[in-house]
PDB file as gemmi writes it, atoms N, CA and C in Angstrom:
CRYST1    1.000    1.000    1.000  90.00  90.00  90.00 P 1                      
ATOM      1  N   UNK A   1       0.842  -1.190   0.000  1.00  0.00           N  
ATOM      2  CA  UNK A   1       0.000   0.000   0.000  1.00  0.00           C  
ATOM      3  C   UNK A   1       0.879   1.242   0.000  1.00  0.00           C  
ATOM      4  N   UNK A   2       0.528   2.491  -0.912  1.00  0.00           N  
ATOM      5  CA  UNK A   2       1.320   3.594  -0.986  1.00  0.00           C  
ATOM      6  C   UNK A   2       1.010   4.110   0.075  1.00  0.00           C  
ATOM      7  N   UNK A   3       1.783   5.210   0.615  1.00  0.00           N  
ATOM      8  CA  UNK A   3       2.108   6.231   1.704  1.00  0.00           C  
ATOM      9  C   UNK A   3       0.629   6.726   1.824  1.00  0.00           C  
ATOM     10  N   UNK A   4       0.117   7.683   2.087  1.00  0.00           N  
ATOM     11  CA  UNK A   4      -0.971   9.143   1.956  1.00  0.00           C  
ATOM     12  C   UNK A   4       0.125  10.057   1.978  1.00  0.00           C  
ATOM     13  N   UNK A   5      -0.393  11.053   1.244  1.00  0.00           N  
ATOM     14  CA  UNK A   5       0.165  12.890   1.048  1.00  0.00           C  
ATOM     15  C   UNK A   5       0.843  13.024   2.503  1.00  0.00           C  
ATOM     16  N   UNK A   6       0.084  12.764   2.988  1.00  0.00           N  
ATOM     17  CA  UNK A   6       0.472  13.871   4.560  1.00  0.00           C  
ATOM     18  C   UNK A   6       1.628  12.712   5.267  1.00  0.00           C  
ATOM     19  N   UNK A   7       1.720  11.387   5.151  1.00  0.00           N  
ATOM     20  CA  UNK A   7       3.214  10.569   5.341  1.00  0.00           C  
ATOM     21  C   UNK A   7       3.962  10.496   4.700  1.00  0.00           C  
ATOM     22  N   UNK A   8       3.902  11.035   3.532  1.00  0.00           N  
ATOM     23  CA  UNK A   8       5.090  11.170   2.936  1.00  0.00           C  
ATOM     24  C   UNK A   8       5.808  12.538   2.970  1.00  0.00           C  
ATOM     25  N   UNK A   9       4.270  13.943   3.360  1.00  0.00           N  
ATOM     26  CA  UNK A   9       5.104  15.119   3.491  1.00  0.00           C  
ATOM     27  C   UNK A   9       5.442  14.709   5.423  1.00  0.00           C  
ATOM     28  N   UNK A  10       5.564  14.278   5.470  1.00  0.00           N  
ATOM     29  CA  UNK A  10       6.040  13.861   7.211  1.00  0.00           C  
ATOM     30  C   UNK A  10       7.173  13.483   6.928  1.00  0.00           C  
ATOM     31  N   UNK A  11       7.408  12.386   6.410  1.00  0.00           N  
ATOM     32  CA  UNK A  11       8.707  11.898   6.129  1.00  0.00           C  
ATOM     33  C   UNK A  11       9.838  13.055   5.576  1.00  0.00           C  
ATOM     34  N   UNK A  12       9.199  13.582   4.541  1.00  0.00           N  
ATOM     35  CA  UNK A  12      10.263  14.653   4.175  1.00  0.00           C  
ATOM     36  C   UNK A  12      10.756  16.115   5.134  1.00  0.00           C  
ATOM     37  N   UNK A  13       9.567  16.113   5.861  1.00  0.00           N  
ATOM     38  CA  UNK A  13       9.947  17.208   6.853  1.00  0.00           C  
ATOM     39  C   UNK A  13      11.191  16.563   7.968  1.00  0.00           C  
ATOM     40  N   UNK A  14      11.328  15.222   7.673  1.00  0.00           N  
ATOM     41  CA  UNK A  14      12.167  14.630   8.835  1.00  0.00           C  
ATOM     42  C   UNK A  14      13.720  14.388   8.081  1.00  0.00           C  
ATOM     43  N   UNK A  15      13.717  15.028   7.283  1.00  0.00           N  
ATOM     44  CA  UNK A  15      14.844  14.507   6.379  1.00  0.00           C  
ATOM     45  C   UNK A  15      15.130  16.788   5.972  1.00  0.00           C  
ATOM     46  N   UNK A  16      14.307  17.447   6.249  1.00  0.00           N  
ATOM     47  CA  UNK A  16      15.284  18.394   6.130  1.00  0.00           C  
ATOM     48  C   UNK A  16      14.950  19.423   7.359  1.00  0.00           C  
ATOM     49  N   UNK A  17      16.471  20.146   7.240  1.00  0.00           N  
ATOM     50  CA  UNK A  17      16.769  21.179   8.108  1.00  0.00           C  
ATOM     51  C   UNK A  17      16.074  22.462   7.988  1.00  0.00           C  
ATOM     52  N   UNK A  18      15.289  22.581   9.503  1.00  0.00           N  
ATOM     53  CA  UNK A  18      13.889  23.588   9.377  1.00  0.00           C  
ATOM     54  C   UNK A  18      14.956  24.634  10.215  1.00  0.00           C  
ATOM     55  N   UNK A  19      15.036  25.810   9.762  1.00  0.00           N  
ATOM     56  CA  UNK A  19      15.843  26.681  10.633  1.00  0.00           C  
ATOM     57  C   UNK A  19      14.688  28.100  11.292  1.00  0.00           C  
ATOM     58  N   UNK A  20      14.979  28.228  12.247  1.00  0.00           N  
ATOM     59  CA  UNK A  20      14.411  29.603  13.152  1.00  0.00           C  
ATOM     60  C   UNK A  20      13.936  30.461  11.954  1.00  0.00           C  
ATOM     61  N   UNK A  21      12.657  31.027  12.226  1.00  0.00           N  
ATOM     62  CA  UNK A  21      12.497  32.392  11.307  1.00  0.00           C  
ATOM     63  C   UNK A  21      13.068  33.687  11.715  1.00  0.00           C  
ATOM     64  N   UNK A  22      13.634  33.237  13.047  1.00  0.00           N  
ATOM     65  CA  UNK A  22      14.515  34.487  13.739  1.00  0.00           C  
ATOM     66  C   UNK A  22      15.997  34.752  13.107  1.00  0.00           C  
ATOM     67  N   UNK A  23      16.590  33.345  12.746  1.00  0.00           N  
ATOM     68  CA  UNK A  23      18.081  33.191  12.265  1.00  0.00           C  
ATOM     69  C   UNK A  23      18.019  33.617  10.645  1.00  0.00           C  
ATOM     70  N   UNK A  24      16.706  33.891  10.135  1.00  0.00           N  
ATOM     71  CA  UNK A  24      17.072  33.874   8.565  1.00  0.00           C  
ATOM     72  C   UNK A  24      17.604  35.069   8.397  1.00  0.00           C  
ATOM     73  N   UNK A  25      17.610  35.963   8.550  1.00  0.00           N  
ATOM     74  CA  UNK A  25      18.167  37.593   8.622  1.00  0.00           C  
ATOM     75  C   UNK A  25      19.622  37.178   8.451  1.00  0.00           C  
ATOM     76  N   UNK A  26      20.221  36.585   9.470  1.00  0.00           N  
ATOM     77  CA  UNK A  26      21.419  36.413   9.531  1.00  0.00           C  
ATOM     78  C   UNK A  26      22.029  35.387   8.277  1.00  0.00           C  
ATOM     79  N   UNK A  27      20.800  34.190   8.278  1.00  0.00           N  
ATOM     80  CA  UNK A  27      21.561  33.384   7.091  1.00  0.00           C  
ATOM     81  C   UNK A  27      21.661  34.565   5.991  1.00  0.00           C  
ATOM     82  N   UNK A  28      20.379  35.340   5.642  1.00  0.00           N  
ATOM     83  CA  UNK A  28      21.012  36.455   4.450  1.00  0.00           C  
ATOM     84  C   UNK A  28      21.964  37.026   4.577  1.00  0.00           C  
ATOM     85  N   UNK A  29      22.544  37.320   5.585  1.00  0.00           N  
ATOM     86  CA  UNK A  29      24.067  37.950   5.577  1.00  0.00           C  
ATOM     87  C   UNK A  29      24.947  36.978   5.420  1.00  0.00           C  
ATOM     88  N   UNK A  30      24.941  35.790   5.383  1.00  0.00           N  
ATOM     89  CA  UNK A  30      25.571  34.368   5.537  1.00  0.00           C  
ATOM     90  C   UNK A  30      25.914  34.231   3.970  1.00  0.00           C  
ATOM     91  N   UNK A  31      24.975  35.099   2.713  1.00  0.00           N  
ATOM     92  CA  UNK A  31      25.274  34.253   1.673  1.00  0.00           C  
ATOM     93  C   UNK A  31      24.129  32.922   1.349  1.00  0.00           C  
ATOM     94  N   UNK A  32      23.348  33.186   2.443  1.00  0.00           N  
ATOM     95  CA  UNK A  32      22.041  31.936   1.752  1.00  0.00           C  
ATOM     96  C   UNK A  32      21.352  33.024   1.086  1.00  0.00           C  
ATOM     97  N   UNK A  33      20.159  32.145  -0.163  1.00  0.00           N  
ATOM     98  CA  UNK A  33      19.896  32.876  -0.990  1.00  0.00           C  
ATOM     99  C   UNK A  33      17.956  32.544  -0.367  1.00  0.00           C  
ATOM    100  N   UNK A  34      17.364  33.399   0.210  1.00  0.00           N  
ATOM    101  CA  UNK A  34      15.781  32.906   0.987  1.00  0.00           C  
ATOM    102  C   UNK A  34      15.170  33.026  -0.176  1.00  0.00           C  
ATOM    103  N   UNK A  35      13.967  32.154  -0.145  1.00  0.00           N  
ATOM    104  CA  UNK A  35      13.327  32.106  -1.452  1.00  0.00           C  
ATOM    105  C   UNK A  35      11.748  31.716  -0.733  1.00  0.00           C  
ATOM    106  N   UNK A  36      10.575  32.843  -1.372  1.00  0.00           N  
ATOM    107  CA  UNK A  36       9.576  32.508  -1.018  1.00  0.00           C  
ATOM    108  C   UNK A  36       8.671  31.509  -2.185  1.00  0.00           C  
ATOM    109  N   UNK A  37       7.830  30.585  -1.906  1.00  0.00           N  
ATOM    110  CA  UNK A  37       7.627  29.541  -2.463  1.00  0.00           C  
ATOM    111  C   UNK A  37       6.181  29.775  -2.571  1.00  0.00           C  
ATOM    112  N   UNK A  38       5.644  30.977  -1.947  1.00  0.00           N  
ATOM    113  CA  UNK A  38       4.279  31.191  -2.288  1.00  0.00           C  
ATOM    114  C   UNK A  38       3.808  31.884  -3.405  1.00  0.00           C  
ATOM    115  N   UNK A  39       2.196  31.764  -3.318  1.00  0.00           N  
ATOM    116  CA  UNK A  39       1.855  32.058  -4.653  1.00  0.00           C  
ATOM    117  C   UNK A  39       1.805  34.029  -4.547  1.00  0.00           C  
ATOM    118  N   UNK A  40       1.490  34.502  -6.140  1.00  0.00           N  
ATOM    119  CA  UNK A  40       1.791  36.028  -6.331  1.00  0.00           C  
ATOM    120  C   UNK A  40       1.113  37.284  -5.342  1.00  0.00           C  
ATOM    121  N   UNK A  41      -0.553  36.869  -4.694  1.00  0.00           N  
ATOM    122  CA  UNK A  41      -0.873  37.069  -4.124  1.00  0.00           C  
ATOM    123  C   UNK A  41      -0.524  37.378  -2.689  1.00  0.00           C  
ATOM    124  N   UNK A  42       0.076  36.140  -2.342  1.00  0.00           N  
ATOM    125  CA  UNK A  42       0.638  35.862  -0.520  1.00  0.00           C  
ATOM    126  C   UNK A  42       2.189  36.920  -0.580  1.00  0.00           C  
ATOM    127  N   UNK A  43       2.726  36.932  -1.760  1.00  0.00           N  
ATOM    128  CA  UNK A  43       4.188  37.633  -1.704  1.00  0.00           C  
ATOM    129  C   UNK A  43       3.501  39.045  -1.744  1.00  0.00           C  
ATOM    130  N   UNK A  44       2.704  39.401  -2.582  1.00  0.00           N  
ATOM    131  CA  UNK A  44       2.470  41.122  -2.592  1.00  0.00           C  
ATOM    132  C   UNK A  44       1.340  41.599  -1.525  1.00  0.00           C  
ATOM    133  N   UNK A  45       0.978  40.646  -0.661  1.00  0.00           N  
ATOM    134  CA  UNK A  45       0.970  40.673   0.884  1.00  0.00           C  
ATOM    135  C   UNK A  45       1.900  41.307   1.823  1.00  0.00           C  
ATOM    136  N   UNK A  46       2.942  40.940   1.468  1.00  0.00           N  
ATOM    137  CA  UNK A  46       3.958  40.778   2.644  1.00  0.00           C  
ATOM    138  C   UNK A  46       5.179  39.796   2.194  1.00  0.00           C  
ATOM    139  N   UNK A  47       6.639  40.201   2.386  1.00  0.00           N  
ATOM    140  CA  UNK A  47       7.682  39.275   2.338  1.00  0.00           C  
ATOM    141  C   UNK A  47       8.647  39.794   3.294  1.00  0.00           C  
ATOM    142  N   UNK A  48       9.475  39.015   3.511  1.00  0.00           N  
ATOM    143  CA  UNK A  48      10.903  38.899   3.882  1.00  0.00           C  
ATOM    144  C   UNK A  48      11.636  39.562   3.049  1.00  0.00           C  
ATOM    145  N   UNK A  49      12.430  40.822   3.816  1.00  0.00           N  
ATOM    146  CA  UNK A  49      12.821  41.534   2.407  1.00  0.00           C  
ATOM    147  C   UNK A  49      14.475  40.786   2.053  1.00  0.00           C  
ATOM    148  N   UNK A  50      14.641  41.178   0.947  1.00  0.00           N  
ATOM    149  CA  UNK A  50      15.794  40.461   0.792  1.00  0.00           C  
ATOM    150  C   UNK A  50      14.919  39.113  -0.191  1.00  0.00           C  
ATOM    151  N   UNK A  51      14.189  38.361   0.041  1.00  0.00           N  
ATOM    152  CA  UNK A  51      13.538  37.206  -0.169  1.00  0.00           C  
ATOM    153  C   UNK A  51      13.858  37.425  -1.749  1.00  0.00           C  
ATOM    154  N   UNK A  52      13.753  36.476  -2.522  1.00  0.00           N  
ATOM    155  CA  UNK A  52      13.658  35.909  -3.733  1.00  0.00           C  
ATOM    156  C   UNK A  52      11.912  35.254  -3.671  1.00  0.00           C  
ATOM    157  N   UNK A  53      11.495  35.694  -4.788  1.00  0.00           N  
ATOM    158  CA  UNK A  53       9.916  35.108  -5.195  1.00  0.00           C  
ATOM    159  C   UNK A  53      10.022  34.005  -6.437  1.00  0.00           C  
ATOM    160  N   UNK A  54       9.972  33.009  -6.104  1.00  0.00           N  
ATOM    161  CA  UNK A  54      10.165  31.717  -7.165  1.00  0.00           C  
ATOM    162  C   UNK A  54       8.342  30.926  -6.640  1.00  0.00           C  
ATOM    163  N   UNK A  55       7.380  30.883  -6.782  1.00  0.00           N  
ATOM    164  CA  UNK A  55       6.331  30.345  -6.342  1.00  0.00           C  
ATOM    165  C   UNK A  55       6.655  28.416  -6.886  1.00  0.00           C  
ATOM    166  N   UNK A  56       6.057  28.012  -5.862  1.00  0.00           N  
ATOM    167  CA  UNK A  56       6.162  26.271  -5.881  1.00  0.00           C  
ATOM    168  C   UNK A  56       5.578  26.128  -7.214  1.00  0.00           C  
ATOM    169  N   UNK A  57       4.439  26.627  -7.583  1.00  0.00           N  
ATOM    170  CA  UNK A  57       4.045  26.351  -8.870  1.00  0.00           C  
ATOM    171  C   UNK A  57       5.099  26.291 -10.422  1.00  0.00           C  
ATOM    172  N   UNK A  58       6.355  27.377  -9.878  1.00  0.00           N  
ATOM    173  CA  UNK A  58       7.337  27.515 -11.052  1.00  0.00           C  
ATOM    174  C   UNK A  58       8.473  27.236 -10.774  1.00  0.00           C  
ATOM    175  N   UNK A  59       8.635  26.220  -9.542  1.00  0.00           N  
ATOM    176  CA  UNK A  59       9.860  26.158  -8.691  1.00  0.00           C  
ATOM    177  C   UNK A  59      11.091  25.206  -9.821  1.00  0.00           C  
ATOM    178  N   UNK A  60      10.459  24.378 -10.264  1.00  0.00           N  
ATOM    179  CA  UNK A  60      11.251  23.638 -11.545  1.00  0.00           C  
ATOM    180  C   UNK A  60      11.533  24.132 -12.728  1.00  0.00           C  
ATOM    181  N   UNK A  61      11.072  25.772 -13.153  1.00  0.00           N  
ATOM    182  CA  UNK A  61      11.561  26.378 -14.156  1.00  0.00           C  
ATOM    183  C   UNK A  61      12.255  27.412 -13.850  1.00  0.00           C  
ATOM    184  N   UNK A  62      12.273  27.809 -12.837  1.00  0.00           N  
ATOM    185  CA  UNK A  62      12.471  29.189 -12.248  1.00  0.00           C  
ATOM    186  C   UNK A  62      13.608  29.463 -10.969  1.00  0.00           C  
ATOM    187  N   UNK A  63      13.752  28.600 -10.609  1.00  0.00           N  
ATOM    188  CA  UNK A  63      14.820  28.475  -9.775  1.00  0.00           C  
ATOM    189  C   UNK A  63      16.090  29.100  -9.645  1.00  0.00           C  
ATOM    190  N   UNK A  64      16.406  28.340 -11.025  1.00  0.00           N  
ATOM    191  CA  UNK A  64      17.936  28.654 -11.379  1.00  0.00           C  
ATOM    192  C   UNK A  64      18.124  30.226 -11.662  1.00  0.00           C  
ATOM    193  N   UNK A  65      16.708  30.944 -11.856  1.00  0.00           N  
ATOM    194  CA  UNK A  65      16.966  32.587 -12.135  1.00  0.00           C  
ATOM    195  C   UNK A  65      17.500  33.326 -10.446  1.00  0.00           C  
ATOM    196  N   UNK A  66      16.695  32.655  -9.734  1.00  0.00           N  
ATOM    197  CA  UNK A  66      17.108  32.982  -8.299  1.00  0.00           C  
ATOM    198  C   UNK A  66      17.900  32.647  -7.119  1.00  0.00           C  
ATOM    199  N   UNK A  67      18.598  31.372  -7.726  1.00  0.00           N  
ATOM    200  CA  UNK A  67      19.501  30.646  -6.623  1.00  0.00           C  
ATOM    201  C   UNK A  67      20.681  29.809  -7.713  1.00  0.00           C  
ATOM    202  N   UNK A  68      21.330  30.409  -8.921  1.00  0.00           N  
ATOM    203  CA  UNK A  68      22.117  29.531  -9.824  1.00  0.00           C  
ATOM    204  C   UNK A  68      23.207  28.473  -9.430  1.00  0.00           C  
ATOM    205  N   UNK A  69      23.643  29.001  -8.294  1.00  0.00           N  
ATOM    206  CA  UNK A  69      24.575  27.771  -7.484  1.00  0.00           C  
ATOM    207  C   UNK A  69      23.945  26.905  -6.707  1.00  0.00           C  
ATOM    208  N   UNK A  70      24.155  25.740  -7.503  1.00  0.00           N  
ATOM    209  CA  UNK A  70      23.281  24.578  -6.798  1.00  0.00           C  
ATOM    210  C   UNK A  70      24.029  24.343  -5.468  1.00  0.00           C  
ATOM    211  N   UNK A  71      25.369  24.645  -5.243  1.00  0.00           N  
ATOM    212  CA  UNK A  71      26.330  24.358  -4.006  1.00  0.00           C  
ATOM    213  C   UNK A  71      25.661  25.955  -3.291  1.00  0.00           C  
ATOM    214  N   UNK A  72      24.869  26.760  -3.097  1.00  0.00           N  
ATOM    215  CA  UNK A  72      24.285  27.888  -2.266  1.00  0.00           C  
ATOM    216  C   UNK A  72      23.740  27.236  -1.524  1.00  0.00           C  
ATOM    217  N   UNK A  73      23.326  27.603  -0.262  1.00  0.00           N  
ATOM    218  CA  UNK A  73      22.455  27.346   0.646  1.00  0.00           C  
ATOM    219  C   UNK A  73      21.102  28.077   0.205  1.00  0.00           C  
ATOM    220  N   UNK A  74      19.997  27.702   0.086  1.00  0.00           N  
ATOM    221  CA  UNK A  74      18.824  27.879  -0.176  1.00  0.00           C  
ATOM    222  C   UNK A  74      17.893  27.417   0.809  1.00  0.00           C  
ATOM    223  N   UNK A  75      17.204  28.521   1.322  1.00  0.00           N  
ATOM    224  CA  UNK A  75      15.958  28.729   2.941  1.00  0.00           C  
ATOM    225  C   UNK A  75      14.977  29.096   2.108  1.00  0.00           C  
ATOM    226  N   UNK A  76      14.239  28.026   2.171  1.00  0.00           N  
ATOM    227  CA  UNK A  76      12.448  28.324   1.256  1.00  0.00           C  
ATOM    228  C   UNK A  76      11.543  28.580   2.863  1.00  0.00           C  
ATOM    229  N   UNK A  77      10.411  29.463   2.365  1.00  0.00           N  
ATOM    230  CA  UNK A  77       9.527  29.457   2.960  1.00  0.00           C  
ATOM    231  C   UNK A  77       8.439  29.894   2.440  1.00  0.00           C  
ATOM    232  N   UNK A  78       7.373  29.416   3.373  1.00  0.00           N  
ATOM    233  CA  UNK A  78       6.032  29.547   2.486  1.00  0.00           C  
ATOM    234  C   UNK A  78       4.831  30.018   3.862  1.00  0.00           C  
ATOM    235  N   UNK A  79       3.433  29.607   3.892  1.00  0.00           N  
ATOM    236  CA  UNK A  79       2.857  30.061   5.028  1.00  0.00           C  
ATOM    237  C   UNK A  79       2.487  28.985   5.853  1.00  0.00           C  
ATOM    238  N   UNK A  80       2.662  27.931   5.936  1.00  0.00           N  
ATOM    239  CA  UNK A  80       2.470  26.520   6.645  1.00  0.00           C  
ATOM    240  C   UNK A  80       3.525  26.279   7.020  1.00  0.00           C  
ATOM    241  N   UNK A  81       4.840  25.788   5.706  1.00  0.00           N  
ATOM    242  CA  UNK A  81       5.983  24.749   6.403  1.00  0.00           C  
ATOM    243  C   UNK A  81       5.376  24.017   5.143  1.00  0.00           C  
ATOM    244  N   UNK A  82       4.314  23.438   4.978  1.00  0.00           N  
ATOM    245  CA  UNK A  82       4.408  22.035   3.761  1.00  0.00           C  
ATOM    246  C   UNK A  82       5.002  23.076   2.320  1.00  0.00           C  
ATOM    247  N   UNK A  83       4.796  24.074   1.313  1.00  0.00           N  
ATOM    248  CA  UNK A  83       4.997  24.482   0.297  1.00  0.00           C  
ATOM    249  C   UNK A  83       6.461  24.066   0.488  1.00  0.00           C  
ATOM    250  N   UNK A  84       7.144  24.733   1.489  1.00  0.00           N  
ATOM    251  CA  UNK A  84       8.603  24.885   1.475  1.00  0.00           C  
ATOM    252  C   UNK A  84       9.190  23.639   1.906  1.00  0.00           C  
ATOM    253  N   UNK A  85       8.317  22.703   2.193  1.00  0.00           N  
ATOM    254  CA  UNK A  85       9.080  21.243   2.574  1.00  0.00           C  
ATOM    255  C   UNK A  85       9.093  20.497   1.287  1.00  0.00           C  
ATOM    256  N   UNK A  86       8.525  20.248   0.742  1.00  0.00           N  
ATOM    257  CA  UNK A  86       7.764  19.828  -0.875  1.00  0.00           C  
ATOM    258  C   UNK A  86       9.184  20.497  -1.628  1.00  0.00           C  
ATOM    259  N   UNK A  87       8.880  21.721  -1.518  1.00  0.00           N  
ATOM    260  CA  UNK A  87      10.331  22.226  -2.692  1.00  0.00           C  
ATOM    261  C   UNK A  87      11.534  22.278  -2.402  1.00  0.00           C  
ATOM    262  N   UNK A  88      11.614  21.979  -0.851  1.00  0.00           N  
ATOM    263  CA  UNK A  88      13.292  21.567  -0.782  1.00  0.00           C  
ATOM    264  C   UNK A  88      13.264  20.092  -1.037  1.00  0.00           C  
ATOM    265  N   UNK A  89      12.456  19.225  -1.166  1.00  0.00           N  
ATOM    266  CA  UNK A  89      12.527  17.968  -1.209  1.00  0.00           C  
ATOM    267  C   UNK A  89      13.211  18.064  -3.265  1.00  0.00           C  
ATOM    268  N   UNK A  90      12.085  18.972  -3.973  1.00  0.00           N  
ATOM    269  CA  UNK A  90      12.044  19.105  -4.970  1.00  0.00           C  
ATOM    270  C   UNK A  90      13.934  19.843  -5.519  1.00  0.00           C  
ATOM    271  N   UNK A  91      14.347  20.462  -4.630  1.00  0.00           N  
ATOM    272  CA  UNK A  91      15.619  21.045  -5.093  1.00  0.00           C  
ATOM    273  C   UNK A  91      16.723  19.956  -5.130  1.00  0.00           C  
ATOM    274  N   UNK A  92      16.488  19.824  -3.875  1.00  0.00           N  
ATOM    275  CA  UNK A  92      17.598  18.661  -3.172  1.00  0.00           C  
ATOM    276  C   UNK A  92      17.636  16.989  -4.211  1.00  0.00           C  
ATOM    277  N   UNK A  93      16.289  16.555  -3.948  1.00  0.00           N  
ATOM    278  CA  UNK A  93      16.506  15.082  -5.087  1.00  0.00           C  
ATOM    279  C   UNK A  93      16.243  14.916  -5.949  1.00  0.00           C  
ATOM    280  N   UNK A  94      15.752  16.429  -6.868  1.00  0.00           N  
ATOM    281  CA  UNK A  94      16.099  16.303  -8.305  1.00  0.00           C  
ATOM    282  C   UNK A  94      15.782  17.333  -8.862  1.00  0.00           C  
ATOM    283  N   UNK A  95      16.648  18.041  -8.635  1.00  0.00           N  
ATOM    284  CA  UNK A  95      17.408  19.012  -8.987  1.00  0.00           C  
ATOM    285  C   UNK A  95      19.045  19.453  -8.332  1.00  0.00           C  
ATOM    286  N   UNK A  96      19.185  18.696  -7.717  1.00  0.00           N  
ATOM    287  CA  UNK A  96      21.033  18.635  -7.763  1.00  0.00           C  
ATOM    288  C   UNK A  96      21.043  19.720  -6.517  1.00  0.00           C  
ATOM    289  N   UNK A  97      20.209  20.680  -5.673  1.00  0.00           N  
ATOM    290  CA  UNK A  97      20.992  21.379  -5.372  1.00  0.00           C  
ATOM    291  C   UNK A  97      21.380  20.569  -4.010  1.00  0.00           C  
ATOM    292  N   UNK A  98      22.231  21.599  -3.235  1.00  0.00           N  
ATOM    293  CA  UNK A  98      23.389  20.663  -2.052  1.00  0.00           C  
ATOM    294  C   UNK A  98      22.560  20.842  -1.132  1.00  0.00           C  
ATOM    295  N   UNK A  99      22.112  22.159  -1.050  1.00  0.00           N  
ATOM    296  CA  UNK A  99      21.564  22.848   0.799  1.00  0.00           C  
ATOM    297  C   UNK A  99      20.314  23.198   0.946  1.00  0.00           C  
ATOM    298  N   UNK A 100      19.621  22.580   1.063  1.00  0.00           N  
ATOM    299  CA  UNK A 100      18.418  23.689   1.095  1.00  0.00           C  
ATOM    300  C   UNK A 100      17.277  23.636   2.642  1.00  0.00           C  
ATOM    301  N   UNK A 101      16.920  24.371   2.772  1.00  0.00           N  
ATOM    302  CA  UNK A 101      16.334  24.071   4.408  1.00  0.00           C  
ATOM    303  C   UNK A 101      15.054  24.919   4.727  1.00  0.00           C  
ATOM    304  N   UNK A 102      14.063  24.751   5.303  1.00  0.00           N  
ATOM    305  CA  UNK A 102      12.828  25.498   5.207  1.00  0.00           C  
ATOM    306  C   UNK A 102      12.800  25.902   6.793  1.00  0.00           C  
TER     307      UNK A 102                                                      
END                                                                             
């Protein structure tokens, strides 16, 4: 029997590195590249400044305009935790990149 949605996004939340929304300020001074994963609406709401806007919907075409070093550290976030768990899963095992953490 296959997984359900919500055990397999379980599983993947257990396999990546969720960092403080307090520490991301600093990862931007660090050289990580933050990337919001929400849709056009939720970003012209409100962002993280500094943030990169790549929405999950275009995260496999669009990426590489906002984070080109797959060896960068890349901090997705979204308004739950699942968008940005989903697309680091999506960066990390296939798409090559090294770091990525929500």
């Amino acid at each position: 029997m296959s997984p359900s949605g919500a055990e397999v996004l379980r599983q993947i939340k257990s396999r990546i590195d969720e960092v403080d929304p307090s520490s991301v300020r600093e990862q931007l001074g660090n050289g990580a590249v933050v990337v919001d994963v929400r849709e056009t609406e939720e970003w012209s709401a409100g962002h993280i400044p500094g943030a990169k806007h790549v929405p999950k919907s275009h995260l496999e075409s669009r990426i590489e305009g906002a984070a080109p070093d797959r060896a960068q550290h890349v901090v997705l976030y979204c308004a739950s935790g699942n968008r940005s768990a989903w697309a680091a899963r999506t960066l990390t095992e296939d798409l090559g990149y090294e770091q990525s953490s929500r």
